[in-house]
C-alpha positions as CSV (number, residue, x, y, z in Angstrom):
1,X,209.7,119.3,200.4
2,X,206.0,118.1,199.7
3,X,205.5,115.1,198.2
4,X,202.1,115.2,197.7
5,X,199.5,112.0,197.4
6,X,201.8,109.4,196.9
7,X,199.3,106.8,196.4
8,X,196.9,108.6,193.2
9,X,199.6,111.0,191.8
10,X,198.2,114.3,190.0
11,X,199.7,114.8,186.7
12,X,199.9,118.1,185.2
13,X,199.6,119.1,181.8
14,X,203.0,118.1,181.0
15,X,206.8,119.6,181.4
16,X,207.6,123.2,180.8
17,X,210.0,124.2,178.3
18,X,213.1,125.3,180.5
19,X,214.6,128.9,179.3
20,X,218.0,128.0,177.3
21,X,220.1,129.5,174.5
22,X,217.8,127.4,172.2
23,X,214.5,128.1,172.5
24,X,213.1,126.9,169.1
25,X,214.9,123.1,169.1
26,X,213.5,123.3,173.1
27,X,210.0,123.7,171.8
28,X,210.4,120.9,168.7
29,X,211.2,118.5,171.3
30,X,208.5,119.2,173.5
31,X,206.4,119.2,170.5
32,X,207.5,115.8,169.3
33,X,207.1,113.9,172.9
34,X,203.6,115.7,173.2
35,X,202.7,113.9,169.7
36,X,204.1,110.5,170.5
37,X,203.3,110.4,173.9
38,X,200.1,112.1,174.5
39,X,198.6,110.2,177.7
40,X,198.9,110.0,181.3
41,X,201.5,107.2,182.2
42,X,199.1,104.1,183.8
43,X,199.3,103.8,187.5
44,X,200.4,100.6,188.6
45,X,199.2,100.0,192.5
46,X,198.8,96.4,193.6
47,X,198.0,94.3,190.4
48,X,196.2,91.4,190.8
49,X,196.8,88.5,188.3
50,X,193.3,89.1,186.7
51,X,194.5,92.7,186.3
52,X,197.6,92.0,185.2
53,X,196.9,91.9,181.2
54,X,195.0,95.0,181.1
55,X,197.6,96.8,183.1
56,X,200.1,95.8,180.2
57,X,197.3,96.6,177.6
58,X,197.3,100.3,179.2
59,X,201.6,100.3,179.5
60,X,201.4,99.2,175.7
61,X,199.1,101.9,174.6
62,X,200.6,104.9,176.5
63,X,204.2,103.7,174.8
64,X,202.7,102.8,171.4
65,X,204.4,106.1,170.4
66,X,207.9,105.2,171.0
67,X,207.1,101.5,169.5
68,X,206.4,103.5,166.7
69,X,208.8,105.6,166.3
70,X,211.3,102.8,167.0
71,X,209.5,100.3,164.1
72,X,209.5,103.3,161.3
73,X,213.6,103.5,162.4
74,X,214.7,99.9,162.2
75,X,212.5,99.6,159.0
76,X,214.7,103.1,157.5
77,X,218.0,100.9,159.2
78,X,217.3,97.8,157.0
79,X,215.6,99.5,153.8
80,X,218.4,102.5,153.0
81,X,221.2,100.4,152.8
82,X,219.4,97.8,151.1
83,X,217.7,100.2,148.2
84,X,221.5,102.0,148.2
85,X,223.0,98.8,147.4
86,X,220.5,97.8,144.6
87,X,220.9,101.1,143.3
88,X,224.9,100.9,143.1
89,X,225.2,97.2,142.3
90,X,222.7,96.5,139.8
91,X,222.1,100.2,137.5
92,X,220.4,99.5,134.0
């Protein structure tokens, strides 16, 4: 098994869509990870302590996606029920 350059990894340009039974919900998903998470993942070698904040900068960017993503759900967690029970409790 080669492993390659350990020490500066090559990416490529992302995963292939495996061949399953469901093709189309396959592709959506790649689709959706391509959207949210567009970049190369930062490489983290040796950092220093001077380094240190724009190595978590670069972590923050290339997972802005998923904080996102995660902001937009907790926001649709606390508003539904919230505008439900206005709706039901206090009707004109």
């Amino acid at each position: 098994m080669e492993l390659g350059n350990i020490s500066q990894p090559v990416y490529g340009p992302g995963p292939v869509a495996p061949e399953t039974s469901t093709p189309l919900l396959v592709i959506m998903v790649h689709g959706f990870l391509q959207l949210v998470q567009p970049n190369d993942p930062p490489i983290a070698g040796t950092p220093v302590l001077c380094c240190l904040s724009f190595f978590l900068s670069q972590l923050l960017i290339y997972e802005l996606g998923f904080l996102v993503c995660a902001a937009i759900g907790l926001l649709f967690i606390i508003l539904v029920p919230l505008v439900g029970c206005c709706f039901c409790c206090c009707r004109l």
